[in-house]
C-alpha positions as CSV (number, residue, x, y, z in Angstrom):
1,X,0.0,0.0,0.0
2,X,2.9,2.3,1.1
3,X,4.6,1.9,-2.4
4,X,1.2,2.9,-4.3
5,X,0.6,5.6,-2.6
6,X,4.9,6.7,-3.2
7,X,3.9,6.0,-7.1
8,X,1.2,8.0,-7.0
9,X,2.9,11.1,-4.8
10,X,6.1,10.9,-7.7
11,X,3.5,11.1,-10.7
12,X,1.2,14.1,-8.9
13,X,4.8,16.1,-8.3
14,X,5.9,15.5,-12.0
15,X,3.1,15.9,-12.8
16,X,2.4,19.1,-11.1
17,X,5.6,20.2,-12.2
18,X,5.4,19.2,-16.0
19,X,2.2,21.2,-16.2
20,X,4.2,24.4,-14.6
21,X,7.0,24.2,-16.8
22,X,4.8,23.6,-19.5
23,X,2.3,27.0,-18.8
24,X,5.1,28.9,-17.5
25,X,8.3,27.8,-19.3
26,X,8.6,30.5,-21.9
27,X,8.0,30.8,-25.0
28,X,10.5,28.2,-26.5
29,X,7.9,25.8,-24.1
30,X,5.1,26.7,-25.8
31,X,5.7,27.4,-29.5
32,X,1.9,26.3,-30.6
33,X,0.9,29.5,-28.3
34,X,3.2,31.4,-29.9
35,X,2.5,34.5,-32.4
36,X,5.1,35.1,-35.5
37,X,6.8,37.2,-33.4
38,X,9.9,35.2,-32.3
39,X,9.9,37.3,-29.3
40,X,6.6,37.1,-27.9
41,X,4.6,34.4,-26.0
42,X,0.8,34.2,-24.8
43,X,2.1,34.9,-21.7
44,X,2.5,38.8,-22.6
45,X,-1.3,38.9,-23.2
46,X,-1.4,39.1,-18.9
47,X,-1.5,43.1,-20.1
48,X,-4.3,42.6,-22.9
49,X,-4.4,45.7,-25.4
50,X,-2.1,45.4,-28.8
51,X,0.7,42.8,-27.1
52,X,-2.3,40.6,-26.9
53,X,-3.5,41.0,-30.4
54,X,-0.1,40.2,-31.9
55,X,0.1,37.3,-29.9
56,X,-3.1,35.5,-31.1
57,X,-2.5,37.0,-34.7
58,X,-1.5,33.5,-35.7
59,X,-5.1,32.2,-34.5
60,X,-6.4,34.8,-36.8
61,X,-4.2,33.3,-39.6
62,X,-4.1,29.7,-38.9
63,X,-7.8,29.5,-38.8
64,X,-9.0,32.2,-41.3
65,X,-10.6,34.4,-38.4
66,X,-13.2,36.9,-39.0
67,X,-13.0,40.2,-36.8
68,X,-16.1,39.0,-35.0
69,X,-14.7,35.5,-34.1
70,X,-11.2,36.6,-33.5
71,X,-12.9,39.6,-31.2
72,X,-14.6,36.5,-29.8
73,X,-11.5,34.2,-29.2
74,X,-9.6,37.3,-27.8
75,X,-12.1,37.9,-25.2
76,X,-11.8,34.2,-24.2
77,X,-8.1,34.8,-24.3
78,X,-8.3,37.8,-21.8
79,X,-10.9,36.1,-19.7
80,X,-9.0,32.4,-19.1
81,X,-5.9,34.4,-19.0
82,X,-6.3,35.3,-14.9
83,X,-8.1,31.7,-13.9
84,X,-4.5,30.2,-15.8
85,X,-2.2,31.8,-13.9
86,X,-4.1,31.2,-10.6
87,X,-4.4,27.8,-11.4
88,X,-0.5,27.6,-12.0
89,X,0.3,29.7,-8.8
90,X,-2.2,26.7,-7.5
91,X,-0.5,24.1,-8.4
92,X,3.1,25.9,-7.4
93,X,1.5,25.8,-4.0
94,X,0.0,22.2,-3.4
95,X,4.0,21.5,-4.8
96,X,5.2,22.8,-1.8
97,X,3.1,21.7,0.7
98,X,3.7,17.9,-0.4
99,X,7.4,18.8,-0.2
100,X,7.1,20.4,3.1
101,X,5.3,17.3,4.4
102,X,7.8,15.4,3.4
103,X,10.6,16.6,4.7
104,X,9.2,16.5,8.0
105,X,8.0,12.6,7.9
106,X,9.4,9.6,7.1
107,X,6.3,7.4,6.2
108,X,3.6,8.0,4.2
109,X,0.6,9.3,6.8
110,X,-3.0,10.7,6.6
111,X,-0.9,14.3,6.0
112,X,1.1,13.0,3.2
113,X,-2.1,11.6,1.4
114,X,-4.2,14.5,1.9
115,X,-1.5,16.4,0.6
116,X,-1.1,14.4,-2.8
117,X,-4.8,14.3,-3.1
118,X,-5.1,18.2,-3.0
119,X,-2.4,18.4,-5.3
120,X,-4.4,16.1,-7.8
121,X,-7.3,17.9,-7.5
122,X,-6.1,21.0,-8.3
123,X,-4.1,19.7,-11.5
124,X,-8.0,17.7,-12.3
125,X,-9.9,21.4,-12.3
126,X,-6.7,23.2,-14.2
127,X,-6.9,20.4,-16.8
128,X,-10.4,20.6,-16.7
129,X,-9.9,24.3,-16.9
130,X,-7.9,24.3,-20.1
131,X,-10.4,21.9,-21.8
132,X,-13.1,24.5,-21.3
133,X,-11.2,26.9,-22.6
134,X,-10.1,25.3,-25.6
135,X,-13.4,24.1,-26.9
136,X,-14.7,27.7,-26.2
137,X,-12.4,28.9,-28.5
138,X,-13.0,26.3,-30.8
139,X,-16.7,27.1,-31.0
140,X,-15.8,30.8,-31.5
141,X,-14.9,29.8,-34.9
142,X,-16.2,27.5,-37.8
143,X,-17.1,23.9,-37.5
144,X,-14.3,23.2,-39.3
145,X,-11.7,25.5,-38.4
146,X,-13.1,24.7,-34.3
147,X,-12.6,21.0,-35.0
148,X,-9.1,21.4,-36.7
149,X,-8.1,23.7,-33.7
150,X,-9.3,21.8,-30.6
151,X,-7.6,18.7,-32.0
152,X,-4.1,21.1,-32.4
153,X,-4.5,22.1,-29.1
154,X,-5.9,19.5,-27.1
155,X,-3.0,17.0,-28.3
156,X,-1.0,18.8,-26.4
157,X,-2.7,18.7,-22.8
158,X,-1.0,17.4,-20.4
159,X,-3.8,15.0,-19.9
160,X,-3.1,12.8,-23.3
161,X,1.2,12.6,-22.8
162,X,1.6,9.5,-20.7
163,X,-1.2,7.7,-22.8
164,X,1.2,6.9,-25.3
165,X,4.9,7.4,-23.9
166,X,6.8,4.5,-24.4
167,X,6.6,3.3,-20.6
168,X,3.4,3.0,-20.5
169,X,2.8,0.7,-24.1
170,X,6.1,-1.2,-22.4
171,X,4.1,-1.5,-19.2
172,X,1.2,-2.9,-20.8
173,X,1.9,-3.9,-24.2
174,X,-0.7,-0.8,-25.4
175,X,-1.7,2.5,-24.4
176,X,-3.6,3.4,-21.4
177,X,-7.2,3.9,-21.5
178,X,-8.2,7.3,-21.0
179,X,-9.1,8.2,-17.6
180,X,-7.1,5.6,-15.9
181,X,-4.5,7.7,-14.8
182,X,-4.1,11.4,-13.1
């Protein structure tokens, strides 16, 4: 029982800390958020106004936005824009308390598993989070162009990674069902 639940703490922290680097890394991290501007990230959007245009200017290309939709997808943009970073500072925070848990125990008590469980939680409602988002953004635009975008974006959710790493197909001789793992 004690090892399952050491498993489970080591995938919540990486995790936790895959998604961070992943939503925070910079823009060499996340080069599908990424305008034409070699210089700029989504993360500048945090200001809105013409930084934020320029940086979803490839949505407007990519997808052959109108004004109205990419007006649409840029308010979903600004909107998501505060809920992701909270989510991130979020996840930062259950990080920490695992590790200050930790380093205080030697076994794995009621503390340690109440820690790793609010640590999943919060990465299940940023996921969840960034699901939303992304298919309201796809249904800001055309059928098509929607479809062709959540299935750009969504491949690269955290959520969908492990499901095909090589581990996992070793592990099992196939990938994992979705759903069976945080």
């Amino acid at each position: 029982m004690n090892r399952g639940i050491f498993i489970l703490l080591l995938l919540v922290l990486a995790v936790a800390g895959w998604t961070c680097g992943y939503l925070w890394g910079g823009p060499d991290k996340l080069y599908w958020l990424r305008s034409s501007n070699p210089g700029s990230s989504i993360h500048a959007a945090h200001g809105g106004g013409e930084d934020s245009d320029m940086d979803l200017e490839w949505l407007r290309r990519e997808f052959r936005l109108t004004p109205e939709q990419f007006d649409a997808v840029r308010r979903l943009h600004q909107d998501y824009e505060p809920r992701c970073a909270a989510m991130c500072d979020r996840i930062v925070q259950s990080r920490r308390r695992i590790k200050d848990v930790l380093s205080r125990k030697l076994e794995v008590d009621a503390e340690v598993e109440l820690a790793v469980r609010e640590s999943a939680e919060v990465w299940q409602e940023c996921q969840l989070a960034m699901l939303r988002h992304i298919r309201n953004v796809g249904q800001a635009m055309d059928p098509e162009q929607g479809t062709r975008y959540i299935t750009l974006m969504e491949r690269h959710l955290p959520i969908f990674d492990a499901q095909d790493s090589p581990a996992m197909k070793k592990e099992t001789g196939k990938p994992v069902p979705s759903g069976t793992h945080p």
